[in-house]
C-alpha positions as CSV (number, residue, x, y, z in Angstrom):
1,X,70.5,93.5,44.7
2,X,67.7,91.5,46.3
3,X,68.5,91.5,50.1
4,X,64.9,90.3,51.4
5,X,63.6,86.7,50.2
6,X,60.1,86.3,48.7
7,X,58.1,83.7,50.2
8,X,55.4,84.0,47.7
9,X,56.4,80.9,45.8
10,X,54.9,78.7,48.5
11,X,52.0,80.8,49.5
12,X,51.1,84.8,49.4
13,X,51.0,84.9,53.0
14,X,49.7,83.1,56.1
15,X,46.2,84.2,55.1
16,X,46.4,82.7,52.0
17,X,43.4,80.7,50.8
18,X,45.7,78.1,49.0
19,X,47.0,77.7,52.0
20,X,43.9,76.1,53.9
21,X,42.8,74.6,50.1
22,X,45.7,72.2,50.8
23,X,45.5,72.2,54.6
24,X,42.0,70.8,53.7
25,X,43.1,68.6,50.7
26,X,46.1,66.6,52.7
27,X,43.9,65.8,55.5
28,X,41.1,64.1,53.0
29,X,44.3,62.6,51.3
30,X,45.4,61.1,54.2
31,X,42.2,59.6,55.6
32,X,42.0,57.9,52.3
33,X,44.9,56.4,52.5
34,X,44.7,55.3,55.8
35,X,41.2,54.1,54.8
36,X,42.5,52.2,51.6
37,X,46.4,50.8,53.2
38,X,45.9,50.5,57.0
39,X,46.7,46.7,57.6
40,X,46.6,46.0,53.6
41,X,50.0,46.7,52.2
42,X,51.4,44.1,49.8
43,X,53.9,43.7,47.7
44,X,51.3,44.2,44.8
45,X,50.6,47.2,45.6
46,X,53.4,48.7,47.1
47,X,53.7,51.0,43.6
48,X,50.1,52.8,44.3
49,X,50.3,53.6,47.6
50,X,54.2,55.1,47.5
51,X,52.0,57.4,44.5
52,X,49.7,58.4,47.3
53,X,52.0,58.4,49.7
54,X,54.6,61.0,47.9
55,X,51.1,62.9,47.0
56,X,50.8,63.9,51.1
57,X,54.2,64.1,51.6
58,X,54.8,67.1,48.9
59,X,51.4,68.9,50.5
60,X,52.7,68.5,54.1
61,X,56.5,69.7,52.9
62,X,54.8,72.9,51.3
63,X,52.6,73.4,54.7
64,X,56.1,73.2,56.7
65,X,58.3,75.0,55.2
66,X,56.7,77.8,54.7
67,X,55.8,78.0,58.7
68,X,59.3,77.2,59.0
69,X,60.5,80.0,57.0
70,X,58.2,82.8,57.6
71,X,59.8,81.9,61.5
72,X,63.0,81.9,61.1
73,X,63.1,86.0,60.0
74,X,60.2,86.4,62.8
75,X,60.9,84.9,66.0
76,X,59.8,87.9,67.7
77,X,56.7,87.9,65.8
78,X,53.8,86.1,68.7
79,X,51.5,85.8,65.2
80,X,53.9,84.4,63.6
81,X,54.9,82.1,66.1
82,X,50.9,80.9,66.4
83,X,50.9,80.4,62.7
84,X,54.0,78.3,62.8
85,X,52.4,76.4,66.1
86,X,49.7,75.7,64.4
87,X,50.5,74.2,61.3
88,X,53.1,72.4,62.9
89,X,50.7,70.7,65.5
90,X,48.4,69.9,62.1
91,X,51.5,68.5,59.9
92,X,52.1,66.7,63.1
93,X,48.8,64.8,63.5
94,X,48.5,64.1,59.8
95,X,51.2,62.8,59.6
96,X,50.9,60.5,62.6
97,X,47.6,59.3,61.2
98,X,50.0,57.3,58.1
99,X,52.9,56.1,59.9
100,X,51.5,53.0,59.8
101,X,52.5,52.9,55.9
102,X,56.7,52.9,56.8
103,X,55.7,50.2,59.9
104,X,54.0,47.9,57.1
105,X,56.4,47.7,54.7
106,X,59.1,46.8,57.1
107,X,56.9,44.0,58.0
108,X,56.9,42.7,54.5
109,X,58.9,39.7,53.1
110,X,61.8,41.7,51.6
111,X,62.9,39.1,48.8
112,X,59.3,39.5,47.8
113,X,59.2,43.4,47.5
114,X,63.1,43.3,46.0
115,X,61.2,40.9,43.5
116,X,58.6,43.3,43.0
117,X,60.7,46.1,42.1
118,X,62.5,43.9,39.7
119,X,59.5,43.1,37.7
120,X,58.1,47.0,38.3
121,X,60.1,49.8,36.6
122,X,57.7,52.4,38.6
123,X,58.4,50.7,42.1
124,X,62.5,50.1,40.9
125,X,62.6,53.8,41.1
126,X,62.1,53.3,44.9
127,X,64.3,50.7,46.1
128,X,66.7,52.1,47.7
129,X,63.8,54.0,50.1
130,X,62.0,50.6,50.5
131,X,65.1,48.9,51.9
132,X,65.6,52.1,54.0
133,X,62.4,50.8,55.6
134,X,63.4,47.7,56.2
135,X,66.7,48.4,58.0
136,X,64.7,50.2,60.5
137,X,62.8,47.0,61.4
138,X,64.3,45.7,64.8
139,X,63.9,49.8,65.8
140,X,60.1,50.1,64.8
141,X,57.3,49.5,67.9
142,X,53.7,48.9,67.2
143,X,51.6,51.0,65.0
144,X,49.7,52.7,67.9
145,X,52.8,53.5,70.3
146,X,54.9,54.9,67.0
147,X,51.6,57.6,66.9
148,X,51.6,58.4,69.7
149,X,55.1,59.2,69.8
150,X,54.7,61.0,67.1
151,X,52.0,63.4,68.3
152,X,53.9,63.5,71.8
153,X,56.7,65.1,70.0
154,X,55.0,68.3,69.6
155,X,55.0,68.4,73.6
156,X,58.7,66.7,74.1
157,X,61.6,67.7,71.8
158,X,60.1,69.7,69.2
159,X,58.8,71.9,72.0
160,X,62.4,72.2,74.0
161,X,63.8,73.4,70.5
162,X,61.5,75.6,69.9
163,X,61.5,77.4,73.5
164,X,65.9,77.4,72.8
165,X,65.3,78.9,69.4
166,X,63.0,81.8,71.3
167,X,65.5,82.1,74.0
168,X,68.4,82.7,72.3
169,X,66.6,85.0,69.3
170,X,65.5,87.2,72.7
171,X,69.2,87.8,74.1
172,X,70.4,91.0,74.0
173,X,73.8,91.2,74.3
174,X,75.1,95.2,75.2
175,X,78.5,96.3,73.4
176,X,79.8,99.7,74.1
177,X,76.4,100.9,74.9
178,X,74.4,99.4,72.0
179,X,72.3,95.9,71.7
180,X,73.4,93.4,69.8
181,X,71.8,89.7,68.9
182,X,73.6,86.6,69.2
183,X,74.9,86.7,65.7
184,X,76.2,90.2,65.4
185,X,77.8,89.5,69.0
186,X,79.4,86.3,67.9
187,X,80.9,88.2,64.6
188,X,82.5,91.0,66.7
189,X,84.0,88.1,69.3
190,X,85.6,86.1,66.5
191,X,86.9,88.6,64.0
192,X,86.5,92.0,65.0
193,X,90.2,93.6,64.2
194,X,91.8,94.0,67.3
195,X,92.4,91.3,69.7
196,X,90.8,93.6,72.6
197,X,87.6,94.1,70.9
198,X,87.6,90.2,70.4
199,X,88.1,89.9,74.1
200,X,85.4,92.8,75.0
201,X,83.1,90.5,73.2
202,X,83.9,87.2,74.0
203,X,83.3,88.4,77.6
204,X,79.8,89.4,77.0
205,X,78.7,86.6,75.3
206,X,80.1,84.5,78.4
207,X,78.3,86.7,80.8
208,X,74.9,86.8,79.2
209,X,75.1,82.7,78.1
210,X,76.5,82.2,81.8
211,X,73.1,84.1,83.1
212,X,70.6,82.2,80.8
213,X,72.7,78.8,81.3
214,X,70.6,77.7,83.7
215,X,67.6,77.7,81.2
216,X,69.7,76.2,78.4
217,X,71.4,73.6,80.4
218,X,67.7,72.5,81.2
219,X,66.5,73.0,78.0
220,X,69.0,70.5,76.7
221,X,68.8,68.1,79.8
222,X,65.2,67.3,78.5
223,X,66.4,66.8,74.8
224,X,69.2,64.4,76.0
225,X,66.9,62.7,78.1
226,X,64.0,62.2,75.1
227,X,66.8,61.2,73.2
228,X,67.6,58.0,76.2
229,X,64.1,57.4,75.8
230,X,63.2,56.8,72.4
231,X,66.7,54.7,72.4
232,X,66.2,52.7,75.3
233,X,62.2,52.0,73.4
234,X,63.7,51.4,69.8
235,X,66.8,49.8,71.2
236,X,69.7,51.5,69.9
237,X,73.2,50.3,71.1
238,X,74.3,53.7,71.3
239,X,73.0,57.9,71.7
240,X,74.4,58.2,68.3
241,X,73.4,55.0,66.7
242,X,69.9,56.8,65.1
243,X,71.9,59.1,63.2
244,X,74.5,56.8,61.8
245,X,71.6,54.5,60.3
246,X,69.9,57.9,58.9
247,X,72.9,58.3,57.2
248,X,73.3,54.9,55.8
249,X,76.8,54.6,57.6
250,X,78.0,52.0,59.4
251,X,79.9,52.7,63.4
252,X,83.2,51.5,62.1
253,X,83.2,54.3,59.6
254,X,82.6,57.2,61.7
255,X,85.0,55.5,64.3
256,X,87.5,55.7,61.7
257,X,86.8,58.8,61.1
258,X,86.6,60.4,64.5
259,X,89.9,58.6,65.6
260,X,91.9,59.6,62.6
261,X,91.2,63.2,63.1
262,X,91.5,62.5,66.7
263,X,95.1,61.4,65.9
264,X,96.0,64.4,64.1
265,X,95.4,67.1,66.7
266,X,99.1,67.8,66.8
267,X,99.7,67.4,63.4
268,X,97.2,70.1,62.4
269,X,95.6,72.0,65.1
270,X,98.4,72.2,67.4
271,X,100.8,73.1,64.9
272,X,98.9,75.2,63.7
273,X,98.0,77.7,65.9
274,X,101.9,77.4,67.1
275,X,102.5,79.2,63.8
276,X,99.4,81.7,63.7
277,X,100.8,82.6,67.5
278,X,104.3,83.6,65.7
279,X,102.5,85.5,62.8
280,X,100.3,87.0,65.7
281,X,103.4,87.7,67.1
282,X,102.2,86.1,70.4
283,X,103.4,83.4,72.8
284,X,99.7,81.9,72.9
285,X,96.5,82.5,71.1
286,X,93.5,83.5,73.5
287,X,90.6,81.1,72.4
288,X,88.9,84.6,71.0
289,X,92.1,84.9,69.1
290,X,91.9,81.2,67.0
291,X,89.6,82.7,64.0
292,X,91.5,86.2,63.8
293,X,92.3,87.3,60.2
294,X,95.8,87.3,59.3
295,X,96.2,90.0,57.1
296,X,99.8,90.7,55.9
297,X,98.9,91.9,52.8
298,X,95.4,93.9,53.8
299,X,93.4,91.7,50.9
300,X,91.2,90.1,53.9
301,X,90.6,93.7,55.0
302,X,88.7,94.6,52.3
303,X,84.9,95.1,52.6
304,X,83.0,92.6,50.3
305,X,79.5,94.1,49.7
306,X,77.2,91.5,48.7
307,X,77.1,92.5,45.3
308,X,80.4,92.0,44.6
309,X,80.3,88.6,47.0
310,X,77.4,87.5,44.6
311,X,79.6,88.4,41.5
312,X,83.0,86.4,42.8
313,X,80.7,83.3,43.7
314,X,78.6,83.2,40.1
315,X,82.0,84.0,38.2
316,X,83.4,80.9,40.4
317,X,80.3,78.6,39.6
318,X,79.8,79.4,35.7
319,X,84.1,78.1,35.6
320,X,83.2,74.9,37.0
321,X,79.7,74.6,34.8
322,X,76.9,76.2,33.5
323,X,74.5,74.4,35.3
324,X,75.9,75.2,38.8
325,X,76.4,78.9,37.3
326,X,72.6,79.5,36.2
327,X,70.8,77.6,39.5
328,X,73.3,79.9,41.6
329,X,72.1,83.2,39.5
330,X,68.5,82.2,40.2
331,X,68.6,82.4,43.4
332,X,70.4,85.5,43.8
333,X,68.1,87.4,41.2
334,X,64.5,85.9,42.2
335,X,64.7,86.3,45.7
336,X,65.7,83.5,47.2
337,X,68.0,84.6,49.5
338,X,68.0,86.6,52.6
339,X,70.7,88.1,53.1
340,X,71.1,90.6,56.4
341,X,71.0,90.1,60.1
342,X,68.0,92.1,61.9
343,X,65.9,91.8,65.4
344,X,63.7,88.5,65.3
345,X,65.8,86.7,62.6
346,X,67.6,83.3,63.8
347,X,71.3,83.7,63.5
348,X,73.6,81.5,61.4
349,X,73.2,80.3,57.8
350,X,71.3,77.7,56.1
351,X,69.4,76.3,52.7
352,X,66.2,74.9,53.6
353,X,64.6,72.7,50.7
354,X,60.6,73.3,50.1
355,X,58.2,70.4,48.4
356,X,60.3,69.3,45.2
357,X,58.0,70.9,43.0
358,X,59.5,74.5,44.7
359,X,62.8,75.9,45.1
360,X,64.8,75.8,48.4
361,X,65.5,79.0,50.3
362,X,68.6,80.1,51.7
363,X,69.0,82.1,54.8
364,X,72.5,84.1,55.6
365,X,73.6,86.8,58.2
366,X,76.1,88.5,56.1
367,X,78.4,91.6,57.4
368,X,80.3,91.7,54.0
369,X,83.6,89.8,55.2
370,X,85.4,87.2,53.2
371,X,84.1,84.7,55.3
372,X,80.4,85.7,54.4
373,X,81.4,85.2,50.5
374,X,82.1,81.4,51.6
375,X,79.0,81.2,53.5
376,X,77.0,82.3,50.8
377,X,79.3,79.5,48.8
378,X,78.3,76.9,51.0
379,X,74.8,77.7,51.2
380,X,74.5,78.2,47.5
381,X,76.5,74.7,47.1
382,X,73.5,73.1,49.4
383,X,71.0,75.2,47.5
384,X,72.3,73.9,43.9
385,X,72.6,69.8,45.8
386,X,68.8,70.3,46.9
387,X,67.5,72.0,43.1
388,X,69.1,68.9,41.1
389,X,68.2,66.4,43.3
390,X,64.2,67.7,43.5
391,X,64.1,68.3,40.1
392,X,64.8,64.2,39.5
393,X,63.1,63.0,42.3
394,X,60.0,63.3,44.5
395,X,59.9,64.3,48.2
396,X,61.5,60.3,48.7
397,X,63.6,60.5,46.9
398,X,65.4,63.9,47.3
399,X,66.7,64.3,50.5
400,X,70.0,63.3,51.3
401,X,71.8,61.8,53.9
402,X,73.7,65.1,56.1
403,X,77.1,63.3,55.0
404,X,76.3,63.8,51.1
405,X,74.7,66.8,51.5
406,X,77.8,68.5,53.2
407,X,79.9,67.4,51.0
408,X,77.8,69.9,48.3
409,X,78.5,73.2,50.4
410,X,81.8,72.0,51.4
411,X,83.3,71.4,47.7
412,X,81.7,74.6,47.0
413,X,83.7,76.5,49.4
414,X,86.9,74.5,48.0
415,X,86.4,75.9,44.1
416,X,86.3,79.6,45.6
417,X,89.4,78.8,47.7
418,X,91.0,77.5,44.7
419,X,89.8,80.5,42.5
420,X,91.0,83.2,45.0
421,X,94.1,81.2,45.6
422,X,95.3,80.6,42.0
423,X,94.8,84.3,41.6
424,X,96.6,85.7,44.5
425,X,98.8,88.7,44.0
426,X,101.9,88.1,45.7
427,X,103.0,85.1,48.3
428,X,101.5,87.6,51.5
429,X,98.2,87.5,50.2
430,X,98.5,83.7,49.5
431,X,99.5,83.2,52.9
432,X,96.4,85.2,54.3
433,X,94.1,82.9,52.1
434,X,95.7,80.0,53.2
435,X,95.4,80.9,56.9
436,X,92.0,82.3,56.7
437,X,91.3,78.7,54.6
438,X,93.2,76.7,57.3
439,X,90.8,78.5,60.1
440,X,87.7,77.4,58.7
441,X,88.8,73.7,57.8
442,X,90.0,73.2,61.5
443,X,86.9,74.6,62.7
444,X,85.0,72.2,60.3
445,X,87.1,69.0,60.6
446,X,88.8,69.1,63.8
447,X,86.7,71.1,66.1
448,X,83.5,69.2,64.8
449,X,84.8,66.2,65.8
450,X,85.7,67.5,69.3
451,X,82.2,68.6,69.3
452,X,81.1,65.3,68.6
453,X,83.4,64.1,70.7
454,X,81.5,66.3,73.9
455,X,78.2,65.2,72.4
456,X,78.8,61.4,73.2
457,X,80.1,62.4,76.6
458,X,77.0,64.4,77.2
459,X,74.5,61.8,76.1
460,X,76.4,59.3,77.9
461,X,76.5,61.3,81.1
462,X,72.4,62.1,81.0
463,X,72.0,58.0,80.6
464,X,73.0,57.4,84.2
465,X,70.9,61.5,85.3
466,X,70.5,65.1,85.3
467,X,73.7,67.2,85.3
468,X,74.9,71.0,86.3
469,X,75.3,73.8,83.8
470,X,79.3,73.3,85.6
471,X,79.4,69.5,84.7
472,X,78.5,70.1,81.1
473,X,80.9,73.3,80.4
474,X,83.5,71.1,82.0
475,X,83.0,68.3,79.5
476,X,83.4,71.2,76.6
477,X,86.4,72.9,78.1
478,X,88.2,69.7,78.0
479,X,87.2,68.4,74.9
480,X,88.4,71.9,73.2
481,X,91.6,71.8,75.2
482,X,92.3,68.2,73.5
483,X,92.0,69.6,70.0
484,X,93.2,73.3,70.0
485,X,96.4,72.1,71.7
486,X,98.9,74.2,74.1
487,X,99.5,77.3,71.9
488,X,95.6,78.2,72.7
489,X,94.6,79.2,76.0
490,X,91.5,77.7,76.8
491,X,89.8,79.0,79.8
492,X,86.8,79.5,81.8
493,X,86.2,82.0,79.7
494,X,84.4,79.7,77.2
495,X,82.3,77.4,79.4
496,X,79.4,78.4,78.2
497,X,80.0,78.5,74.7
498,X,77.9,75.2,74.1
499,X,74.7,76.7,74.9
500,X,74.6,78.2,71.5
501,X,75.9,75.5,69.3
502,X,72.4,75.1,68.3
503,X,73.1,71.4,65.8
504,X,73.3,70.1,69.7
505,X,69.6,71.1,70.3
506,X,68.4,70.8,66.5
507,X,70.3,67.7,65.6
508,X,72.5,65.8,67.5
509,X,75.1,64.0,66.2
510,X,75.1,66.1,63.0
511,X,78.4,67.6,63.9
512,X,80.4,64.6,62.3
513,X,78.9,65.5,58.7
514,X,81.3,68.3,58.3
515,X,84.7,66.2,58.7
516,X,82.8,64.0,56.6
517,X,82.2,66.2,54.1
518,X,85.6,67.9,54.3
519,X,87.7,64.9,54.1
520,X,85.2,63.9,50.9
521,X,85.8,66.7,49.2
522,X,89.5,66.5,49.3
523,X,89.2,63.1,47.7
524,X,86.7,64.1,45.2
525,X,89.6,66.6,44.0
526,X,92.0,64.6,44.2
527,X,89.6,62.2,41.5
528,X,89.0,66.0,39.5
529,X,92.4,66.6,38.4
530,X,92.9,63.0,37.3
531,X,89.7,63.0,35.7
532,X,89.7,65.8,34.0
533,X,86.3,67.1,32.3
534,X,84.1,64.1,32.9
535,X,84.3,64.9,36.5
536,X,81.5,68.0,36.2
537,X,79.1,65.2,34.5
538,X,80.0,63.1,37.2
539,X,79.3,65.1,40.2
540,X,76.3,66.8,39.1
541,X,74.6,63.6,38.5
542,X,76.1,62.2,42.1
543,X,74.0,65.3,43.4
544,X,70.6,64.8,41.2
545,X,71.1,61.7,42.8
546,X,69.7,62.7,46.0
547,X,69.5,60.0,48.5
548,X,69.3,57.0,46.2
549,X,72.7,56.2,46.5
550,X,74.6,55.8,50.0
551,X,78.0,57.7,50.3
552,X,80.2,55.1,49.1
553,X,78.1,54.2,46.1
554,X,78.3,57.6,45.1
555,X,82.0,57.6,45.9
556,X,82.9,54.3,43.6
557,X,81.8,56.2,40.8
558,X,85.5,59.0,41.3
559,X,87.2,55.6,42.2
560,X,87.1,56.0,45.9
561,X,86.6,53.7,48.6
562,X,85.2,55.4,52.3
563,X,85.6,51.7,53.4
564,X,88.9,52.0,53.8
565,X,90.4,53.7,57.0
566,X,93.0,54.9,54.0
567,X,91.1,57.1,52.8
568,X,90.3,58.7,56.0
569,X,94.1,59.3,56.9
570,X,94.9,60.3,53.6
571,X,92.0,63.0,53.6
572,X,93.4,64.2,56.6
573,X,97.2,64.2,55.7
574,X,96.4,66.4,53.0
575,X,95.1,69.2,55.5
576,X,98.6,68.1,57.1
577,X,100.2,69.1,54.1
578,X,98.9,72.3,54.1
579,X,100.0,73.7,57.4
580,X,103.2,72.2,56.0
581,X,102.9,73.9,52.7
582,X,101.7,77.3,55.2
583,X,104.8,76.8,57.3
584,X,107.4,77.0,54.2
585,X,105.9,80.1,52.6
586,X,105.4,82.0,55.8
587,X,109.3,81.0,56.4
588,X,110.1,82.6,52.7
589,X,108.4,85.6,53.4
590,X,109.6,86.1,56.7
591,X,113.2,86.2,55.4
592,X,112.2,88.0,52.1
């Protein structure tokens, strides 16, 4: 099986003469178009220069992904990291030289543009972008300050990231005598078989994060603060107000999301982990305990080579539809994919869409565990969201709000649940899925919020000045203690734990996308079992959509309304209903 992807779709290699055929090309592109729009966009001809406009865009997407990617699986590699520097700094300043065009529009009488697209077919194809633009308005500064801000970027965020990124790709973390990275560290701590190995591990990583924590609590002292500026300039109520209105969802949403799930601690978490403990056979959980495998009947034990993970997640796709089935084999077969953990490669998981006119890539770290087979699910689910949606749409068009676009991975992940759950052996083995199932949803719905939860705190706090590494391990201590509940002992243990949550450096407030999506996708099958067959049409137009249509839009179509704090609480009761439904079985076999 291909284990190593092939970047050669974008470009042959950083020497490539494409490569500086369309470094050369976009910049003449976009001095035209600054030459022909700059202070002259109308209504009238709104239509050409969005052509133009999508022209650069797919050039500069091509330029950055590739640095990107060729990075991520070399961040050890100082050539590498000057390539990815330099195109970087030149996507940078090109693109600063047209963010007049967004500025422009937003100026524009919107009736008249709205009226424009009615009597165009070619601009009606971009409405919902153009009134993007206009809700950003009241946030948008003059033409030369939002350039400059642009090109500052490379010296102010982007740079903090990327000097995190490098830090935490050059820890070495040694485990009974050998090195380890970050990722292979963090897989030992969380579900290495025995509970003192877990400890052994968990220990390390505290050590070594407690020794660089000086460097990442500064790192991300500076990223909170650039954050405070640009919202203090743009005049956002809140830290998290930017990313709510990139998302196209209003605050009363998210705050009924976050409180709902807030409200349900007990319910789930708590109770919970009360009866993992017993099955444990424990009085209390150790927070290195919480994503232990429960394996009464040994199936979780099993080694899944990624072959065989590969042939479970195609077989899983292809029953839903073809469609999903053949976009998922393509990326497994043509080298898409990269699939093991080595020195210089960033740890975690992600699908990383290219220029629309190329396929995404998808990065794992997989150690052939069942929870690596619903990675490569959730990545593949993203991967499949960001091929239908670029082959409808240009670069505009095609990317997706973070709310939609986890709700792709995360229904993913539900159809192999269901598939290895419907075809369980005995009640044991269901009761290891469900448990290994109920980890990974509390972990993405109620620890997510708790993270976003800690996130508000932390911006909040770096409003009013600078902070210790102490003050801001203190904020996450108590914010985890709120939402694992009494039967998980959380201690100082974990302070530093937040230092490599990297969505707090990358993007903040992203966090909230996964309860999101989670609570979606429950409702979405909820509507596929009503439904019936139509659904699959359905859904896979929802995802070509891309980001034309906001989240509840796309939810009207499956008769659901995310207006509603209903259908928050009822999202989350049926997770409820689950550690009830967990509790009765383990109570059956327990007395069997």
């Amino acid at each position: 099986m291909p284990a190593t992807w092939c970047l050669e779709d974008i470009y042959k290699s950083p020497d490539d003469r494409q490569l500086g055929v369309d470094r050369n090309s976009v910049q003449a592109l976009a001095m035209e178009f600054k030459s022909c729009f700059r202070g002259k966009i109308l209504p009238e001809n709104l239509s050409d220069a969005i052509a133009a406009y999508e022209k650069i865009a797919k050039i500069l997407i091509r330029l950055e992904s590739y640095a990107f990617l060729c990075l991520q699986t070399n961040l050890n590699n100082e050539k590498i990291l000057s390539f990815y520097r330099y195109i970087t700094e030149f996507v940078s300043n090109t693109e600063s030289s047209i963010v007049f065009f967004k500025i422009e529009i937003s100026k524009l009488d919107e009736i008249a543009v709205m009226n424009a697209c009615s009597e165009n077919p070619v601009l009606a194809k971009y409405k919902s972008w153009l009134l993007n633009c206009f809700k950003y308005k009241e946030h948008l500064l003059a033409d030369e300050t939002e350039e400059a801000l642009f090109q500052k970027q490379l010296t102010a965020n982007d740079a903090w990231i990327r000097l995190y990124d490098e830090l935490l790709a050059r820890l070495e973390f040694v485990f009974d005598g050998e090195s380890k990275r970050l990722p292979e560290i963090i897989e030992i701590a969380n579900h290495s078989a025995t509970s003192e190995t877990r400890e052994k591990a968990s220990k390390t990583i505290s050590e070594k994060l407690t020794e660089a924590g000086f460097y990442i609590n500064h790192i991300y002292c500076n990223i909170l603060l650039d954050r405070a500026i640009d919202d203090r300039l743009r005049k956002y109520d809140k830290p998290e107000s930017f990313r709510h209105l990139e998302n196209n969802i209003g605050q009363d949403v998210v705050d009924f999301l976050a409180d709902t799930v807030t409200e349900q601690y007990a319910t789930i978490a708590h109770k919970y982990y009360r009866l993992k403990s017993y099955l444990m056979k424990k009085k209390q959980l150790e927070y290195w305990d919480r994503n232990a495998q429960i394996n009464l009947s040994g199936f979780l034990e099993k080694k899944f080579e990624y072959h065989e993970a590969t042939r479970i997640v195609l077989e899983t796709f292809g029953a839903f539809s073809d469609t999903f089935g053949h976009i998922a084999r393509d990326f497994i077969e043509k080298r898409w994919i990269d699939v093991y953990p080595k020195d210089g490669k960033a740890s975690g998981a992600f699908s990383h869409s290219c220029s629309t006119d190329i396929h995404p890539y998808i990065l794992l770290n997989y150690f052939d565990s069942m929870r690596d087979v619903f990675t490569l699910a959730h990545e593949l689910g993203h991967g499949i969201h960001q091929t239908l949606s670029g082959k409808e749409n240009g670069p505009l068009l095609a990317a997706t709000p973070i709310t939609l676009s986890e709700v792709a991975s995360l229904f993913a992940e539900k159809l192999l649940f269901e598939k290895l759950f419907e075809s369980s052996a005995s009640d044991l083995e269901k009761i290891d899925l469900l448990c290994s199932r109920l980890d990974n949803t509390i972990n993405t719905v109620i620890r997510q919020i708790a993270f976003f939860k800690f996130e508000r705190a932390a911006h909040e706090a770096r409003r009013t000045g600078e902070f210790s590494t102490q003050a801001l391990s203190e904020i996450f201590i108590k914010t985890q203690r709120e939402c694992l509940g009494e039967f998980v002992n959380v201690d100082d243990c974990i302070s530093c734990y937040w230092c490599y949550i990297s969505h707090f450096f990358h993007a903040p407030f992203y966090v909230y996308a996964y309860s999101f999506g989670e609570i979606f996708v429950n409702a979405l099958f909820g509507a596929r079992q009503i439904m019936g067959n139509p659904f699959v049409e359905k859904y896979t137009r929802m995802l070509s959509r891309g980001g034309i249509d906001s989240y509840d839009v796309a939810a009207s179509e499956f008769g659901l309304n995310p207006l509603k704090v209903e259908f928050w609480r009822n999202g989350v009761q049926s997770i409820a209903d689950q550690v009830e439904y967990l509790e009765a079985l383990c109570d059956y076999s327990v007395a069997d």
